[in-house]
N, C-alpha and C positions, 0 to 999 in steps of 0.2 A: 710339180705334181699338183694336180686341182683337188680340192677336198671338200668332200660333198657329203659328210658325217660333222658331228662334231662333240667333244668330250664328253663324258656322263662317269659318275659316281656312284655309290652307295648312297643311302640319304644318311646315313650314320658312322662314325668310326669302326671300323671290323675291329680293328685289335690284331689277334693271332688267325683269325677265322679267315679262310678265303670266299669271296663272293659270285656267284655266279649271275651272271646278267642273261635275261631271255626277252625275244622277242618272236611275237605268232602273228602270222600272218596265212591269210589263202588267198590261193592262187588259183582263179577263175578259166583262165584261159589255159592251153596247153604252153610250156616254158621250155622254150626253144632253145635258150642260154641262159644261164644264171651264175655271177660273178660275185664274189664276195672279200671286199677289201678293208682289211681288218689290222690294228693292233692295240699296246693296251701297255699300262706302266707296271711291269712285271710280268713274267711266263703266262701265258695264257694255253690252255685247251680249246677250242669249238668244235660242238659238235651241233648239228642240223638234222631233228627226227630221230636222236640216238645213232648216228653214225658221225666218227668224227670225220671232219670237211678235210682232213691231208694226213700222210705218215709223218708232216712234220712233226719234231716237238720241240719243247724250250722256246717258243716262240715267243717275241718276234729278236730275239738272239739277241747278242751285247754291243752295244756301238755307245761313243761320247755321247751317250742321253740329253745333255743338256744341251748339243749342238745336231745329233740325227738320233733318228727314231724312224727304223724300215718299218713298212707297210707292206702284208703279204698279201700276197692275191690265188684267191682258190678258183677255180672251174667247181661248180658245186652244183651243175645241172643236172646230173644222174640221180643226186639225193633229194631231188623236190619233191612235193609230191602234193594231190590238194590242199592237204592241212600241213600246217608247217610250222615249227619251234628250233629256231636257234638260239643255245646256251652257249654262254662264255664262260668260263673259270680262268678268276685270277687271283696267281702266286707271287708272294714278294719277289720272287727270281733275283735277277744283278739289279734291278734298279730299285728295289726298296731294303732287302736283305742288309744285313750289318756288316761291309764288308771294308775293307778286310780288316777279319776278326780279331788279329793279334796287335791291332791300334785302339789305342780312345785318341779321338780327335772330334772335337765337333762337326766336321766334315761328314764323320761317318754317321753320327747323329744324325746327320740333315736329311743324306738320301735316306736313313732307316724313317724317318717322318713325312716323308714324301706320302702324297697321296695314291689311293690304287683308282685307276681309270680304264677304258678303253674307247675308242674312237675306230666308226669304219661305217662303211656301208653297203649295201646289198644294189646290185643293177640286176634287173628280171627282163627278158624282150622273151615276148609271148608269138605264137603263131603267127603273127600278121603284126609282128616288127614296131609293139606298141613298148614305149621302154618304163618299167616301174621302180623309182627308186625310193628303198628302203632306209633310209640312215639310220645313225644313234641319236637319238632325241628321248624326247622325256617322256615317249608311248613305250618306252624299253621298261624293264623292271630287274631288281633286285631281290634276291636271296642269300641267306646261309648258304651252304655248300658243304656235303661231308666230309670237305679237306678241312679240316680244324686247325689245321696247322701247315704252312709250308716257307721253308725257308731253305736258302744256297747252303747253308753251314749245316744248321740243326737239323736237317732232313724233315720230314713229312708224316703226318698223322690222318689219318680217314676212318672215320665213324660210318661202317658200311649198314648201319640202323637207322641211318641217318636221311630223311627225306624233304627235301624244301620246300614248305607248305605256302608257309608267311612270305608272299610277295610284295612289294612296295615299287612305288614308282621311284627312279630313281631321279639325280637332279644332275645340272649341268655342272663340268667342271671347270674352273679358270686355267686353262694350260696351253701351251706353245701347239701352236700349228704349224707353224715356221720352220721346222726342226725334220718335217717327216721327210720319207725319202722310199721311193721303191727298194723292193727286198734287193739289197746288190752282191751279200756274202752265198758263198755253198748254204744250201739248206743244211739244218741239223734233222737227223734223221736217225731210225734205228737202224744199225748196222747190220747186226748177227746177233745170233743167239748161242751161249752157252750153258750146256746140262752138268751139273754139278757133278763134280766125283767124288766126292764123298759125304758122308754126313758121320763126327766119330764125336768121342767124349776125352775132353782134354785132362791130363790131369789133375785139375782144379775141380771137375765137374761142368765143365762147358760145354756146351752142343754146339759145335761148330761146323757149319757145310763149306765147305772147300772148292772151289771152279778148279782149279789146277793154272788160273791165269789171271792178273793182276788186269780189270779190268777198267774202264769207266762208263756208267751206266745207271744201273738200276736191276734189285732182282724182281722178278715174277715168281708168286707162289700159289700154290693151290692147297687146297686141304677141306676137309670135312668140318662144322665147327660146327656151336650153338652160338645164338645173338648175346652178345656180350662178350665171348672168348675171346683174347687178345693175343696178337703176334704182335712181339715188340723184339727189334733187331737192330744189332751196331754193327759198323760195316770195321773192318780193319785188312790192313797190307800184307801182315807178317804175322808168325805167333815166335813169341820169346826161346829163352836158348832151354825153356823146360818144356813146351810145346804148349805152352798156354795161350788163350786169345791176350794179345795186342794192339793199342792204336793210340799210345798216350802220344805219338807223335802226329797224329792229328791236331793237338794242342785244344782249343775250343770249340774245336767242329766236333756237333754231338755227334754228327752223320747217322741218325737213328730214325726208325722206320716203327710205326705205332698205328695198329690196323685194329680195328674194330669190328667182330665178325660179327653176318646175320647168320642167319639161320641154314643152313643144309652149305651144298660144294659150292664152292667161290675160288674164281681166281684172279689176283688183283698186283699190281705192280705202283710204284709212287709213278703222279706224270708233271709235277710241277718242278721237278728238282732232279738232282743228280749227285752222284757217289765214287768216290774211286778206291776202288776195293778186287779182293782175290776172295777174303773171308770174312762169314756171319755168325756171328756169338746170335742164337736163338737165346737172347734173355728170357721170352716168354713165348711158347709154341705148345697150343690144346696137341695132347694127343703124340704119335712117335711120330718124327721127322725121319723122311725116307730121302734119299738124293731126286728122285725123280719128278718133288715137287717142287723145284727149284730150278729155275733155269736165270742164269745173269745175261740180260740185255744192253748189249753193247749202243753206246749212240756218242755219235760226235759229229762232224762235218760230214758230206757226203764228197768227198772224194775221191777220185780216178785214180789208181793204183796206177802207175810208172813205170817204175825200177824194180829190180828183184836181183840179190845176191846169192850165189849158193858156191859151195864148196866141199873139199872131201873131210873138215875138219869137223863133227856134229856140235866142238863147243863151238865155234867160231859161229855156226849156221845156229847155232840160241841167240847168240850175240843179235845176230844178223834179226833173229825173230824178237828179240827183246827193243831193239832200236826201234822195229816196226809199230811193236805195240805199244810201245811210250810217244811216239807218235800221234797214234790214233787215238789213246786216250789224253791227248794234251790239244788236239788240233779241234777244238768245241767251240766251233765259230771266231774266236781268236786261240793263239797260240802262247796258252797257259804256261807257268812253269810245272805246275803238280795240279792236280785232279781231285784231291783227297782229304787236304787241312786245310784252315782257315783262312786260305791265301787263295789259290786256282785266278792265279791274276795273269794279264799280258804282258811279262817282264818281257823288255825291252832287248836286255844283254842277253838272254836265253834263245830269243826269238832271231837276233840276227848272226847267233855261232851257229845256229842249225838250219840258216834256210836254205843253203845250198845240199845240204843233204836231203831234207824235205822237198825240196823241187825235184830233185832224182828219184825221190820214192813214189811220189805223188803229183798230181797235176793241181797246184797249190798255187796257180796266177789269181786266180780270182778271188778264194780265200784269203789273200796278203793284200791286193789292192783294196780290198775292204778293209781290210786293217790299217792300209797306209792312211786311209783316206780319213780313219780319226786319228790315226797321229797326226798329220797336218790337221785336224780341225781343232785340236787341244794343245798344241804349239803352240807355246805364251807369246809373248807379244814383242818378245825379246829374241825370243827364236828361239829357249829353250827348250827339248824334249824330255818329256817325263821317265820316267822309270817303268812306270807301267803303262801299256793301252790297253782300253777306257785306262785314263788317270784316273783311280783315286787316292794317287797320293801327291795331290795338287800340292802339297806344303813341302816339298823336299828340294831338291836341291838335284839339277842335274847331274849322271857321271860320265865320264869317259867310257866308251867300249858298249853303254845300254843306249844313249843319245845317242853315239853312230848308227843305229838301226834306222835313222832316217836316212843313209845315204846309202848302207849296206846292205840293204833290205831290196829297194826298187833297183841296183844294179844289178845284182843275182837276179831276179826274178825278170830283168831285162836279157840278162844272156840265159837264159836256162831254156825261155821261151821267143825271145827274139822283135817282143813288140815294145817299140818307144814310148808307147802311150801311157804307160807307166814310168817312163820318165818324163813326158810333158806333164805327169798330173801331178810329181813328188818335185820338180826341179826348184819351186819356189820353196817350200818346206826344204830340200837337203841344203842351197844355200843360206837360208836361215839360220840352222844349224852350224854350218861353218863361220855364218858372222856373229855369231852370239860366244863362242870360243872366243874369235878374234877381242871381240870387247871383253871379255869377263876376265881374260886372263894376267897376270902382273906381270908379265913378261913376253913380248914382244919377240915371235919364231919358234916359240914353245906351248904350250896348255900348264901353267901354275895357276897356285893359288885356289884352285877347287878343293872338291871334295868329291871322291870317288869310290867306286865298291874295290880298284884294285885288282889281282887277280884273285876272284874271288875264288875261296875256297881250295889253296894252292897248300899244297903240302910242306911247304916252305912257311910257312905261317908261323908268326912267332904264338907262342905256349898264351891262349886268351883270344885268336885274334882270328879270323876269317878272312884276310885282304891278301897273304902271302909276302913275301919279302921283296916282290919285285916293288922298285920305284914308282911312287904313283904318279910321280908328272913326269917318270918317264913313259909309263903306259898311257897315259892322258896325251904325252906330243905325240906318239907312235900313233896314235887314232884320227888325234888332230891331221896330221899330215896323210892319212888314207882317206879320210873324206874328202878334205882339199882337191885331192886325186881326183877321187870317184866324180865331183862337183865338175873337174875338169873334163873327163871323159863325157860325162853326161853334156856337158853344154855342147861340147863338139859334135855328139852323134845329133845335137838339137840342130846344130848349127846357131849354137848363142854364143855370144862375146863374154870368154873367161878370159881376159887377158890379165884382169885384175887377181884371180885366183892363182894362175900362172905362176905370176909372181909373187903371190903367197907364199906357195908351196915352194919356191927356189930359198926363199925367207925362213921356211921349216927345217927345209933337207940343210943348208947352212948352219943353223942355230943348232940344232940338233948333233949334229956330226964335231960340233966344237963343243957342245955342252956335256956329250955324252959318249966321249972316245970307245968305254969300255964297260961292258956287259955282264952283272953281276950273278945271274940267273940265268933258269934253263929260259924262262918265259921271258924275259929279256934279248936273248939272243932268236928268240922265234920270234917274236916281234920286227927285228929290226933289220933279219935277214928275210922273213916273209914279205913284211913292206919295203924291199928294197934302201933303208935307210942307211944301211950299214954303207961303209965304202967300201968293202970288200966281204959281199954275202958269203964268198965260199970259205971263207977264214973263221967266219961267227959262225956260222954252219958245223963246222970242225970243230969250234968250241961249243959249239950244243953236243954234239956226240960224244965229246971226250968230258960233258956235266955229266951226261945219259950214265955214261958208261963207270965215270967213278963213285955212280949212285947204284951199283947195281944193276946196273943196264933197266931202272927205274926210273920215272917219269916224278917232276916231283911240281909236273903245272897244274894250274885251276879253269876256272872258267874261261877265260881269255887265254893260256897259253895253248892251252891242250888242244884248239879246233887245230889247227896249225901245224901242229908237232911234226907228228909225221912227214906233213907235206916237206916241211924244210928240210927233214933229212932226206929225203926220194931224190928234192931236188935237187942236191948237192951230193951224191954218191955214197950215203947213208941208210939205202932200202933196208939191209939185212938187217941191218940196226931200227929202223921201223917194225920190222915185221918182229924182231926182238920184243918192241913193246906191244904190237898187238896182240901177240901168243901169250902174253905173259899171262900165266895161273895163278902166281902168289899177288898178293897185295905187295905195291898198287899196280893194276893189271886192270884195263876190259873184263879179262876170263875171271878172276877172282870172284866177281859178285853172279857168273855166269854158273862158280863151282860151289855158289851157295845158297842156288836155286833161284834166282833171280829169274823172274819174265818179263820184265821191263827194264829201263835203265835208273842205276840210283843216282841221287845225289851225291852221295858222298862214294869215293872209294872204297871207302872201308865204314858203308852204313851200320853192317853188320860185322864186328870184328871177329876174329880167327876164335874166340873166347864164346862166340857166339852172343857177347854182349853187344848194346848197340852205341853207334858213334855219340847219339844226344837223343833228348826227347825234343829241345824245343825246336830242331830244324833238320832232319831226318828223313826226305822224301825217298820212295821206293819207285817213283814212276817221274822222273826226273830228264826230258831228252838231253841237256846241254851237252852231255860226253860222248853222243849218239853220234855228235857232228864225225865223226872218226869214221861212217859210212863212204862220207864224200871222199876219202883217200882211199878207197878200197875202189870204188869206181874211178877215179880217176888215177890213180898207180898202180894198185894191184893187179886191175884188170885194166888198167889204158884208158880209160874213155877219157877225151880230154878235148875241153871244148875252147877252141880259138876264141878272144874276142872280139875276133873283125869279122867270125861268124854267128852270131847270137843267132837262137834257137837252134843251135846243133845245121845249120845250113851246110856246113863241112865239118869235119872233124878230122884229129887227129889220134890215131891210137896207139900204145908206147907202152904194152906190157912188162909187167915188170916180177915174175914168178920166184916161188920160194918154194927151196928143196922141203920143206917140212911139210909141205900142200900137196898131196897129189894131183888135185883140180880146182881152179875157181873161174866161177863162171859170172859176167855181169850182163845185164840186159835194160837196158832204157828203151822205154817208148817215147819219142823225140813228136815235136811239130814235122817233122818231115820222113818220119815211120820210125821204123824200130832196127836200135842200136845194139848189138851183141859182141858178146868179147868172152874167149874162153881159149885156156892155154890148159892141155894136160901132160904131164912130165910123166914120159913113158921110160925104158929102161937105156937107152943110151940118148935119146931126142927127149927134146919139148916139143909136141903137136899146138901149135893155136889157129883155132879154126874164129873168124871175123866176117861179120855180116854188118854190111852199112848200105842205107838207103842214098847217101848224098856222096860223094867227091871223096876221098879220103889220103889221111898220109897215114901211113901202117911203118912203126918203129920196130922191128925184129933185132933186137942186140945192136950193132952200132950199123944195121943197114937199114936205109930211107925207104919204102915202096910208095911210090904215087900212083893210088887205084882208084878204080869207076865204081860207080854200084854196082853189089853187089854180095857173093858170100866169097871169102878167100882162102886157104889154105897153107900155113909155112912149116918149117920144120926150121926147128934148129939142135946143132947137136951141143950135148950135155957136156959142162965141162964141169 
């Protein structure tokens, strides 16, 4: 990328204050095109003449800062005009912000010391094709900015009295050039708008406005005020089991919004920062708060909706809408674990249980290759992968299950959509990954000796503990020996020489099978019958059902066993017993957090217990996708869709419905690279009707008989037994 600006500062340390940079110029000739390439060290605003230059925001988004930094490019000819002023505003956002909150490490130190910059420049071609280039140089200038405050955690303050008078020139800054890169992620953008339902008084005396949806975003308010009057606002998930405002599970994230009013109607929204939130405690609000001057503004990635589920069940179809919306509020340029507390980081382990669901919801190729592309640029040197993307928890210690997302990640996202080039671009980073196992481990055809998260958050967990009971270097080879795979697969579709992996993996399946005859756990036997480990999947299979069943017919996996669950029991003649766990209303159940008003997916099973107490304050997320991953069994068993992979990107398919008498109807639909995929069975009173539309080739499953069909829409009956 050529770069024809170059860094500028403030002349002084801001502190808490954000600074807005401007630059005026006039434009003599009429301006046929005008191009404006821009970014900056923390969220930026631009606006040009008082209009800002794009619907993006949170600009220029999160990537390994230390190794890339996008460059966005505006069309900004419409807004010229003779006389002309461009202003920048810039927020600590992820690259100076204190993150993550719930560490002291001098790491986090560092980036919070970081300096605030921007860098970009202005291309002008006038009527007669004369080109005028504008940079950042030291004809730019500096001010205050009525954002007095903005940061990821502690939310945002604006002094609307406030006008930036004292100009100064600003000075050059010493910082990497090296690093930039055109914009390559989805735009962040504002999604939708929602109008609050209520505005009531808690029993404490709280004024709390309500959306009726757990959102991520930002509110917009209006109101009548005098200069001085203050709106100050805390954002919260949930209210407690007496209906008071809640958000101690935020932990240090104030999430608070502190607005300074002028004089007569104003209506103002934070733009440096972002929230994830359902409910606002009005700490401070001039005057009666009405619902209608409140509206919560959705913003995350700008992606392509996909997939869509529905059914005759209305808990299951919240389900189905809750998965949706933990989604969109976690998919914010990378894919967060939570939205809301001190954390909203790129876990690793969260991001590669759900991508295969997220690729069925949405058209999320280009979103992940952006994210792949700083996990490979933050891949130590060892071949480590971190915990998080962006790392910043350089100081840790790889795990099992979160480091597979370098190889589980580009192979999903290679069959979902069908293009290699996402594995020519990860194939050096996934086998890294696999050789840094190889070395790290103290035992030779297994993964020992680390340290891992486990199945996190298994209900099996011993009294103190968050890992679950299953073995950790048994889950640690089970992962070892899927990337092996994947490493495998991937070189062949390259056409690269895995021969040396080959026999890795013969060296796993080996070690593994003599080390580990028998399966202690539910998440144990999903593991080892899902990765084909086992020597006899349909045996361990029968032994997951027959854990299932003497718990309850309850599920008692975490992070790692639960994407999986189901699937093993489908494949192995265990559906009714699937769909046992998906129906399920009591804790632990999907529908449980669905029957407790849930519009997202939690963290924990039982966030909120039957007592209406909550599980913890210090780790309690309410907008959580990991258990979401449970979509992708629903589209690929419930409804069939089922994608070969000698066919990536849906080129043919196979479909192999699998209906349950408690459903009257469920209907799946993907919109595929090769059009759109439909699958819907309804159970009439002596038949099941499924009526199937496919654009490519098809094999259609009806009960134990094969059909090999054309494009098309088709029609079967089968009768009820």
């Amino acid at each position: 990328m050529h770069i024809l600006g170059n860094w500028i500062q403030p002349g002084v340390p801001m502190g808490s204050i954000c600074p807005v940079f401007r630059r005026s110029w006039s434009s003599q000739n009429s301006i046929r095109r005008a191009m404006l390439y821009l970014t900056a060290l923390g969220t930026y605003e631009a606006v040009l003449n008082g209009n800002r230059v794009s619907d993006e925001v949170l600009t220029p988004g999160w990537t390994a800062y230390e190794k890339r930094l996008q460059v966005q490019c505006y069309d900004i000819t419409h807004l010229i005009r003779p006389e002309n002023c461009l202003e920048v505003t810039v927020g600590r956002g992820w690259f100076r912000s204190r993150l993550p909150g719930q560490v002291a490490h001098e790491d986090v130190e560092r980036r919070h010391q970081q300096p605030c910059g921007i860098l970009g420049w202005l291309v002008l071609t006038d009527e007669h094709n004369t080109t005028e280039l504008i940079p950042t140089d030291t004809q730019w200038q500096w001010s205050e900015s009525p954002i007095r405050y903005s940061e990821l955690y502690g939310g945002e303050t604006y002094d609307a009295t406030f006008t930036p008078e004292q100009w100064s020139p600003v000075v050059p800054l010493n910082w990497k050039t090296d690093i930039l890169i055109p914009q390559e992620g989805e735009p962040i953008t504002q999604q939708e708008r929602i109008a609050a339902k209520s505005v009531f008084t808690t029993p404490a005396g709280e004024t709390i406005v309500d959306f009726g949806q757990e959102v991520t975003g930002y509110v917009e308010f209006s109101l009548h005020a005098h200069p001085g009057d203050r709106v100050r606002i805390r954002h919260g998930e949930v209210l407690d089991k007496d209906g008071n405002f809640y958000n101690a599970n935020y932990r240090d994230a104030k999430s608070e919004i502190l607005y300074i009013c002028r004089d007569g109607w104003q209506i103002w929204h934070p733009r440096l920062t972002f929230f994830g939130f359902r409910y606002l405690k009005l700490a401070e609000f001039p005057g009666e708060a009405n619902p209608e001057q409140f509206t919560a503004i959705v913003v995350g990635s700008q992606l392509k909706r996909t997939g869509y589920l529905r059914c005759s069940d209305p808990d299951l179809n919240k389900l189905f809408s809750n998965i949706n919306w933990s989604l969109k509020g976690n998919f914010l340029d990378v894919p967060t674990d939570c939205p809301q507390r001190d954390e909203r980081l790129g876990w690793t382990g969260d991001a590669q249980v759900f991508v295969k669901a997220a690729s069925y919801q949405y058209d999320v190729e280009r979103f992940f290759r952006k994210w792949l592309r700083d996990l490979s640029a933050q891949q130590r040197r060892d071949g480590a992968v971190a915990h998080v993307v962006p790392d910043v928890l350089p100081y840790t210690l790889p795990s099992a299950a979160w480091g597979d997302a370098a190889t589980i990640v580009p192979w999903q996202i290679y069959l979902t959509y069908g293009d290699s080039a996402v594995l020519s671009q990860q194939f050096d980073s996934m086998c890294a990954w696999v050789d840094y196992i190889t070395a790290a481990t103290t035992t030779p055809g297994l993964w020992t000796g680390g340290r891992h998260y486990g199945d996190w958050l298994a209900l099996d967990a011993p009294e103190g503990s968050c890992r679950g009971k299953s073995r950790e270097d048994f889950i640690a080879t089970c992962f070892y020996a899927r990337s092996t795979e994947l490493v495998i697969k991937t070189g062949r579709v390259l056409g690269r020489n895995v021969s040396s992996y080959e026999a890795l993996y013969a060296q796993i399946l080996v070690t593994f099978r003599k080390t580990y005859p028998e399966y202690l756990t539910q998440t144990e036997c999903v593991l080892a019958a899902h990765f084909r480990l086992s020597p006899d999947p349909q045996k361990t299979a029968d032994q997951l059902a027959e854990l299932v069943i003497a718990n309850g017919r309850a599920l008692r996996t975490g992070f790692v066993g639960t994407p999986y669950l189901l699937h093993v029991l489908s494949d192995y003649g265990h559906t009714e017993l699937a769909y046992d766990l998906l129906l399920r209303k009591e804790y632990p159940g999907w529908l449980y957090a669905v029957g407790k008003g849930a519009t997202t997916i939690w963290e924990h099973w039982d966030g909120i217990r039957e007592d209406g107490s909550f599980w913890s304050e210090d780790m309690n997320s309410f907008n959580h996708y990991a258990y979401g991953a449970v979509a992708d069994w629903v589209y690929e068993q419930a409804a069939g869709i089922q994608l070969p992979e000698d066919a990536p990107g849906f080129s043919s398919v196979r479909i192999a419905p699998q209906p349950d008498y408690r459903l009257n109807w469920l209907e799946a639909i993907l919109d595929t690279r090769h059009g759109r995929i439909s699958s819907q069975w309804v159970i009439e009173d002596d038949a099941i009707r499924y009526t199937i539309e496919t654009p490519v080739s098809a094999t259609i499953v009806i009960g134990n008989v094969t059909h090999k069909v054309c494009p098309g829409r088709h029609i079967y009956w089968q009768k009820r037994t």
